[in-house]
SEKETI-626031 format. One record per atom (N, C-alpha, C): residue number from 1; residue in three letters; chain; atom name; x, y, z. Coordinates in steps of 0.001 Angstrom, whole numbers, plus 500000, padded with zeros to 6 digits. Atoms other than C-alpha are relative to their C-alpha. Example, Ala and Ser with C-alpha at 12.3 -4.5 7.8 and 13.67 -1.06 7.14 Angstrom:
   resi   resn   chain   name        X        Y        Z
      1    Ala       A      N   500890   498810   500000
      1    Ala       A     CA   512300   495500   507800
      1    Ala       A      C   500900   501200   500000
      2    Ser       A      N   499180   498810   499940
      2    Ser       A     CA   513670   498940   507140
      2    Ser       A      C   499230   501090   500730
//
This chain:
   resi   resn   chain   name        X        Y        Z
      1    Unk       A      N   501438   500044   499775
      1    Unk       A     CA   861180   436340   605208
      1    Unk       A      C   499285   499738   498681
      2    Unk       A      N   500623   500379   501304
      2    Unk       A     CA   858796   434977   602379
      2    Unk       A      C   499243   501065   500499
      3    Unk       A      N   500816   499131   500258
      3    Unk       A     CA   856605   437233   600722
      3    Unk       A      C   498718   499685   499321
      4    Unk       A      N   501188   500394   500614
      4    Unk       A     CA   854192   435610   599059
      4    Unk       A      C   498954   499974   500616
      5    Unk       A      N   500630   499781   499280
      5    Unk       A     CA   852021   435887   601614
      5    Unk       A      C   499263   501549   500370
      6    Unk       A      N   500277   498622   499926
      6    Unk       A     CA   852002   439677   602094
      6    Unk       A      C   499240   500885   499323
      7    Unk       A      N   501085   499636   501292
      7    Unk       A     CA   849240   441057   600468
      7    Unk       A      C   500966   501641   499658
      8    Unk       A      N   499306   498858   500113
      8    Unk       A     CA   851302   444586   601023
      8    Unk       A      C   500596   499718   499020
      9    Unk       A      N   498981   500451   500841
      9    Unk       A     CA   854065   443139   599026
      9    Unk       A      C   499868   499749   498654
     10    Unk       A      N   500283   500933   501451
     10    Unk       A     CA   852223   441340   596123
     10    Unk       A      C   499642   501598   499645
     11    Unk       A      N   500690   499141   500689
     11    Unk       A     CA   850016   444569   595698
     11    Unk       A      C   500948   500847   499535
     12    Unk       A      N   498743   499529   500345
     12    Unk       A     CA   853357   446419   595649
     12    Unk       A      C   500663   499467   497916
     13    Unk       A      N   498710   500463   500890
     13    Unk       A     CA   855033   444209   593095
     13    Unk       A      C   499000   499948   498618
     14    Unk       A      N   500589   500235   501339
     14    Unk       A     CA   851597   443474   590564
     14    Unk       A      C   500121   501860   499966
     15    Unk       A      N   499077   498668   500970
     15    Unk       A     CA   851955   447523   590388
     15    Unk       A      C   500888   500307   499436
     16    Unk       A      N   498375   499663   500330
     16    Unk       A     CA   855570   447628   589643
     16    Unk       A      C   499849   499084   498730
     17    Unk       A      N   500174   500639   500756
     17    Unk       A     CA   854939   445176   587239
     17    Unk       A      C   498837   500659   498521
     18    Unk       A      N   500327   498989   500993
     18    Unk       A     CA   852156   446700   585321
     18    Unk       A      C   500760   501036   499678
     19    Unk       A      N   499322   498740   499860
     19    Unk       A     CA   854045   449626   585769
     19    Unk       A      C   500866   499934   498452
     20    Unk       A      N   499087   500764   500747
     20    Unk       A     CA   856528   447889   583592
     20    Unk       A      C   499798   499504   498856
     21    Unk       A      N   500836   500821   500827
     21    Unk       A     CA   854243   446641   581322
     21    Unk       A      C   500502   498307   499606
     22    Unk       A      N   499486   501657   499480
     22    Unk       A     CA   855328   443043   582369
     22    Unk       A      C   498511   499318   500082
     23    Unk       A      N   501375   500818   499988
     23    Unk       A     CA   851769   441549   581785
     23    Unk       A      C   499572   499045   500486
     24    Unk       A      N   500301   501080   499288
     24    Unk       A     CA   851945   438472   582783
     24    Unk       A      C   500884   499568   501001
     25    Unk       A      N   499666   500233   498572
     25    Unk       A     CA   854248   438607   585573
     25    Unk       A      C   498366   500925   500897
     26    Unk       A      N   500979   499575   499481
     26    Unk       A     CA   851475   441128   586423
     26    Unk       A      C   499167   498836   500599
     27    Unk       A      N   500806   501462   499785
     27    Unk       A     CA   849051   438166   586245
     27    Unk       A      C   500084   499353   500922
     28    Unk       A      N   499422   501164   499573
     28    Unk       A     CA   851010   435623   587725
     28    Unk       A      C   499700   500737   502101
     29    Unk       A      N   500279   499172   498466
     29    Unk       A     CA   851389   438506   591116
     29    Unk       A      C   498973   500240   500351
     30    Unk       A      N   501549   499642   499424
     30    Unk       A     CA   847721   439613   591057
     30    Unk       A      C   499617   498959   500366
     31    Unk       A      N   500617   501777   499776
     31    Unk       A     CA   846604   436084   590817
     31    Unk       A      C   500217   499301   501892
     32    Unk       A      N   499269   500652   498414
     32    Unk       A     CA   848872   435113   594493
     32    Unk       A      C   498968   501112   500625
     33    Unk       A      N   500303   498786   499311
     33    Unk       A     CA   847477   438580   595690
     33    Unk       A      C   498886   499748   500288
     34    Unk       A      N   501089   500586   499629
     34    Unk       A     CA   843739   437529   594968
     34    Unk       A      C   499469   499002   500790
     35    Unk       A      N   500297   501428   499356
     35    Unk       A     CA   844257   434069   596306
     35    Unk       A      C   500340   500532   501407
     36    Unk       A      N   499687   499861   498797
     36    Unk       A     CA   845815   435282   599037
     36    Unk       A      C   499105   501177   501164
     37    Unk       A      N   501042   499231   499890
     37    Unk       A     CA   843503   438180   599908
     37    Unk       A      C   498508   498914   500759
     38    Unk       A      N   501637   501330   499632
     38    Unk       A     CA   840381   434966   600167
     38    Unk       A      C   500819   499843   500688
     39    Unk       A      N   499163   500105   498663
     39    Unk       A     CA   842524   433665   602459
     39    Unk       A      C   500576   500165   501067
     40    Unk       A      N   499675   499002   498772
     40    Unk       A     CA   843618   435641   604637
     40    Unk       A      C   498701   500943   500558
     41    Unk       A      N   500888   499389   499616
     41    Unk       A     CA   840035   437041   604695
     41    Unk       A      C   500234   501537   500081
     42    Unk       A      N   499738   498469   500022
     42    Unk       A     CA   841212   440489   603980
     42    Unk       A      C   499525   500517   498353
     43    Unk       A      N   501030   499038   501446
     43    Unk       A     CA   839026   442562   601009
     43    Unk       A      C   500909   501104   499767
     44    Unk       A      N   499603   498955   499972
     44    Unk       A     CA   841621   445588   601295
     44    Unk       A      C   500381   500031   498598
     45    Unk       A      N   499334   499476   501212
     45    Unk       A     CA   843397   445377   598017
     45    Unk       A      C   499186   498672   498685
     46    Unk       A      N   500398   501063   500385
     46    Unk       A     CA   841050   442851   596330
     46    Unk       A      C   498931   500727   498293
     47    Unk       A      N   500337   499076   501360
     47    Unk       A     CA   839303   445627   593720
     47    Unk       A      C   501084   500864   499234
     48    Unk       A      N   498975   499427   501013
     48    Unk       A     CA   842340   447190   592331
     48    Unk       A      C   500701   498730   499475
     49    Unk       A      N   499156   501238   500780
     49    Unk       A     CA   844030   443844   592048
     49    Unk       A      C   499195   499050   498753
     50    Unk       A      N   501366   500339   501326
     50    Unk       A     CA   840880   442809   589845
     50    Unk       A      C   500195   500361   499037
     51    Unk       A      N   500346   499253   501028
     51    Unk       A     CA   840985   445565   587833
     51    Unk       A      C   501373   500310   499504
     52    Unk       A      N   498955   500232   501018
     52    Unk       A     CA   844860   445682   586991
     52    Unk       A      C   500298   498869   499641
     53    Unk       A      N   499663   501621   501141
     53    Unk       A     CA   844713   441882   586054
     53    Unk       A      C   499242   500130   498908
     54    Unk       A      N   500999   499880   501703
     54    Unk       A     CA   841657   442767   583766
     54    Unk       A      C   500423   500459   498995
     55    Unk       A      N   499773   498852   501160
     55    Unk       A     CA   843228   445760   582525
     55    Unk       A      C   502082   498978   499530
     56    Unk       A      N   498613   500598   500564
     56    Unk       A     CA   846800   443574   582247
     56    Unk       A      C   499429   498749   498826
     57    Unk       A      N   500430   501316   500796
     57    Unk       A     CA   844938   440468   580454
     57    Unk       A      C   499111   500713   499109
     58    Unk       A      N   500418   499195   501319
     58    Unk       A     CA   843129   442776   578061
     58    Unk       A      C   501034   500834   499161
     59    Unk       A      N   498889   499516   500961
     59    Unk       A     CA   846515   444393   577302
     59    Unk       A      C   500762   498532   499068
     60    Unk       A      N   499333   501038   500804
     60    Unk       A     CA   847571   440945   576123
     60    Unk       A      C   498918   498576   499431
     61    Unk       A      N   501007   500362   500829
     61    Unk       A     CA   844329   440172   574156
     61    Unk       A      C   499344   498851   500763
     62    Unk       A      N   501144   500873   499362
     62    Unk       A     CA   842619   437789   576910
     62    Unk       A      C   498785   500476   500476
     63    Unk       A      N   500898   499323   499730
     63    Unk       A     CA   839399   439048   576695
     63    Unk       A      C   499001   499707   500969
     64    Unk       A      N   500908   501157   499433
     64    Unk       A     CA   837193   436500   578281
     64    Unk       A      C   500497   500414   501565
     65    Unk       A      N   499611   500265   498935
     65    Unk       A     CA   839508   436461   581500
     65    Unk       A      C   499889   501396   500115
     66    Unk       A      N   499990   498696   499483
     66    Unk       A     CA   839673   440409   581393
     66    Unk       A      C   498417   500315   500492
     67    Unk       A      N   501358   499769   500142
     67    Unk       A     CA   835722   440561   580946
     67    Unk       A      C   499679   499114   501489
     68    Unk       A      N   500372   500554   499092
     68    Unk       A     CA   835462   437760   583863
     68    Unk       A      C   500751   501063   501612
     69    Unk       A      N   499715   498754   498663
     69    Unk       A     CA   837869   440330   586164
     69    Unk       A      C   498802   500515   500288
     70    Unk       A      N   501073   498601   500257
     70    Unk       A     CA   835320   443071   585226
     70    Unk       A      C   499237   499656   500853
     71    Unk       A      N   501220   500358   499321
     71    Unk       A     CA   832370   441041   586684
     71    Unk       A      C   499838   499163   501047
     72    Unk       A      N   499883   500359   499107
     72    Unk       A     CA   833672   440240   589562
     72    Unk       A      C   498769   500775   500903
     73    Unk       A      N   501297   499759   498771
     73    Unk       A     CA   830906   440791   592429
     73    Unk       A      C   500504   501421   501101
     74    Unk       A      N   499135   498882   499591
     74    Unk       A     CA   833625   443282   594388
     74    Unk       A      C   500176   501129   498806
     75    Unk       A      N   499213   499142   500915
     75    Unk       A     CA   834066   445385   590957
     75    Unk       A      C   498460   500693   499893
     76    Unk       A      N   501723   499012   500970
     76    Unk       A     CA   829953   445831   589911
     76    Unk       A      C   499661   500210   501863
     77    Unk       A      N   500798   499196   499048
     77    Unk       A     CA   829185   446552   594032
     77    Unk       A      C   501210   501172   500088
     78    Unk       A      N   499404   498698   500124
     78    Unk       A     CA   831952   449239   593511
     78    Unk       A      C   499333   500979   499248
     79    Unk       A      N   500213   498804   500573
     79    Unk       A     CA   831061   450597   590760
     79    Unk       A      C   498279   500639   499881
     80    Unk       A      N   501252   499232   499480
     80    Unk       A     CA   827223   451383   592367
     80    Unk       A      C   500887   501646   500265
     81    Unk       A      N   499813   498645   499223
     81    Unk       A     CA   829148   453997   594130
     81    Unk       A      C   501521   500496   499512
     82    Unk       A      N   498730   499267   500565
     82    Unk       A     CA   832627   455333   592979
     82    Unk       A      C   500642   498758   499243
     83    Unk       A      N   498716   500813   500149
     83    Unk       A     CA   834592   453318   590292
     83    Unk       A      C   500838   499274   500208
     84    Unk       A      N   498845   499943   499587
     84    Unk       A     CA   837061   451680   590956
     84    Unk       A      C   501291   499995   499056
     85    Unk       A      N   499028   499130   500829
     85    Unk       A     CA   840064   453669   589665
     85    Unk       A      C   501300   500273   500424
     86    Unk       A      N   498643   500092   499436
     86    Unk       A     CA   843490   453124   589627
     86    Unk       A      C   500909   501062   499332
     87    Unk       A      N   500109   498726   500752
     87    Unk       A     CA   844815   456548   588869
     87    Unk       A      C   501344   500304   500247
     88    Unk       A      N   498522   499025   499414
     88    Unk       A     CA   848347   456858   590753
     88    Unk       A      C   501495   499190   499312
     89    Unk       A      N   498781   500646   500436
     89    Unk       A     CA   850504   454432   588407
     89    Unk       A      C   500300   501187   499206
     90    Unk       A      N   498826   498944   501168
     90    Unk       A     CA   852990   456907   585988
     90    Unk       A      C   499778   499876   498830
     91    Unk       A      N   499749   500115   501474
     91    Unk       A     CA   852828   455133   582784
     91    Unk       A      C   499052   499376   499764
     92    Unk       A      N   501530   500517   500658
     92    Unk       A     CA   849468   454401   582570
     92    Unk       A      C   498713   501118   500552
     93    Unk       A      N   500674   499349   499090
     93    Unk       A     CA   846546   456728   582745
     93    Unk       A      C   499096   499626   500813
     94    Unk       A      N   501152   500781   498946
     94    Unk       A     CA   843274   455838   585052
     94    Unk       A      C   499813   499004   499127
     95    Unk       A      N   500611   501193   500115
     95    Unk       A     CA   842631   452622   584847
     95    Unk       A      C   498856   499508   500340
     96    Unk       A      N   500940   500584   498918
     96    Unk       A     CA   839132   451213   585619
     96    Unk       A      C   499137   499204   498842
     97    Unk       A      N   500852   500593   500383
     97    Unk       A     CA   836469   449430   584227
     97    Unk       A      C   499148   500770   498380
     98    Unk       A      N   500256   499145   501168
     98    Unk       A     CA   835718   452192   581304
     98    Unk       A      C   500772   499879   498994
     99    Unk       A      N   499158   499965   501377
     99    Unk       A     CA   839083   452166   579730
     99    Unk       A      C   500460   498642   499786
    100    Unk       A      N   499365   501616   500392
    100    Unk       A     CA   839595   448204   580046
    100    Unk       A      C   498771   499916   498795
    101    Unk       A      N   500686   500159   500758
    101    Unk       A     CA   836707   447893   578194
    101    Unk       A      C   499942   500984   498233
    102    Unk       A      N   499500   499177   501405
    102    Unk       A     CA   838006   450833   575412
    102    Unk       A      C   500672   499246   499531
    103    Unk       A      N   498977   500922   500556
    103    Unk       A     CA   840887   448697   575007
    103    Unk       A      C   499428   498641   499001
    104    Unk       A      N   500369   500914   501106
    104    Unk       A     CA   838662   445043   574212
    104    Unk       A      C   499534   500799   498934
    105    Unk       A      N   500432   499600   501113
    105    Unk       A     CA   836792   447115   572004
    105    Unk       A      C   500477   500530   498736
    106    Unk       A      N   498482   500330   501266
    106    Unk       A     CA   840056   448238   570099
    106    Unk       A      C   500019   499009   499306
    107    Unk       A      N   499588   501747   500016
    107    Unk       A     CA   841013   445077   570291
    107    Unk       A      C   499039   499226   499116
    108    Unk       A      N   501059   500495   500311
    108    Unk       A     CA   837654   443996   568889
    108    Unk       A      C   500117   500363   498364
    109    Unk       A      N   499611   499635   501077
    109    Unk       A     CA   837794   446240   565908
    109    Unk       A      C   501058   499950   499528
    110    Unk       A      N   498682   500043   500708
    110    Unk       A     CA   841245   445875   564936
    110    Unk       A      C   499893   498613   499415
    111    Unk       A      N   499961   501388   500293
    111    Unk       A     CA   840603   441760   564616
    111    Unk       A      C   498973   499700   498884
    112    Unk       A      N   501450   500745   500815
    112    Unk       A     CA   837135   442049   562777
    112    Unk       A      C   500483   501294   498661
    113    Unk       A      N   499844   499246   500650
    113    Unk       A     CA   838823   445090   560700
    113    Unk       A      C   501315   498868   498967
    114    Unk       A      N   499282   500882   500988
    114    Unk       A     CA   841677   442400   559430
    114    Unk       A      C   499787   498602   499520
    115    Unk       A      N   500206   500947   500668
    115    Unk       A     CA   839474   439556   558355
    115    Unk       A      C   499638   500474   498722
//
């Protein structure tokens, strides 16, 4: 049975992947997951998969594309009302839109601290 299709499956595997800190397989899985999500007309897993590609493409200094996750239209009508917070991976703590943005800002100072 192909899986690429399965939004269950992808959302499965871009966790296991972050999980892993596999970044850009992350990517590569959220990415099918999102596309496939529009497509299939299903919103269910379409704000966490946002926000661990942001928070995966800000772990591997793409800021622009993490910052364009962020302001996705599904991420700012979340976070009117609860976050959205990915809290149940192991080897990472909550993830959301607070600590992706700790990270560029690391990220920020560490680059403008070694010119």
């Amino acid at each position: 049975t192909e899986f690429h299709d399965d939004l269950s499956i992808l959302n499965a595997i871009g966790e296991l992947a972050v999980e892993l800190d596999d970044y850009e397989l992350a990517i590569k899985i959220l990415s099918n997951l999102i596309d496939q999500s529009y497509i299939q007309e299903n919103e269910w897993f379409l704000d966490c998969a946002y926000i661990l590609r942001s928070y995966s493409y800000a772990k591997i200094g793409m800021v622009a594309e993490a910052r364009s996750d962020m302001n996705q239209e599904i991420i700012q009508q979340d976070e009117h009302d609860d976050f959205v917070d990915v809290f149940w991976l192991m080897n990472h703590g909550n993830i959301n839109t607070r600590t992706i943005e700790e990270i560029l800002q690391t990220d920020s100072n560490l680059n403008q601290s070694t010119r």
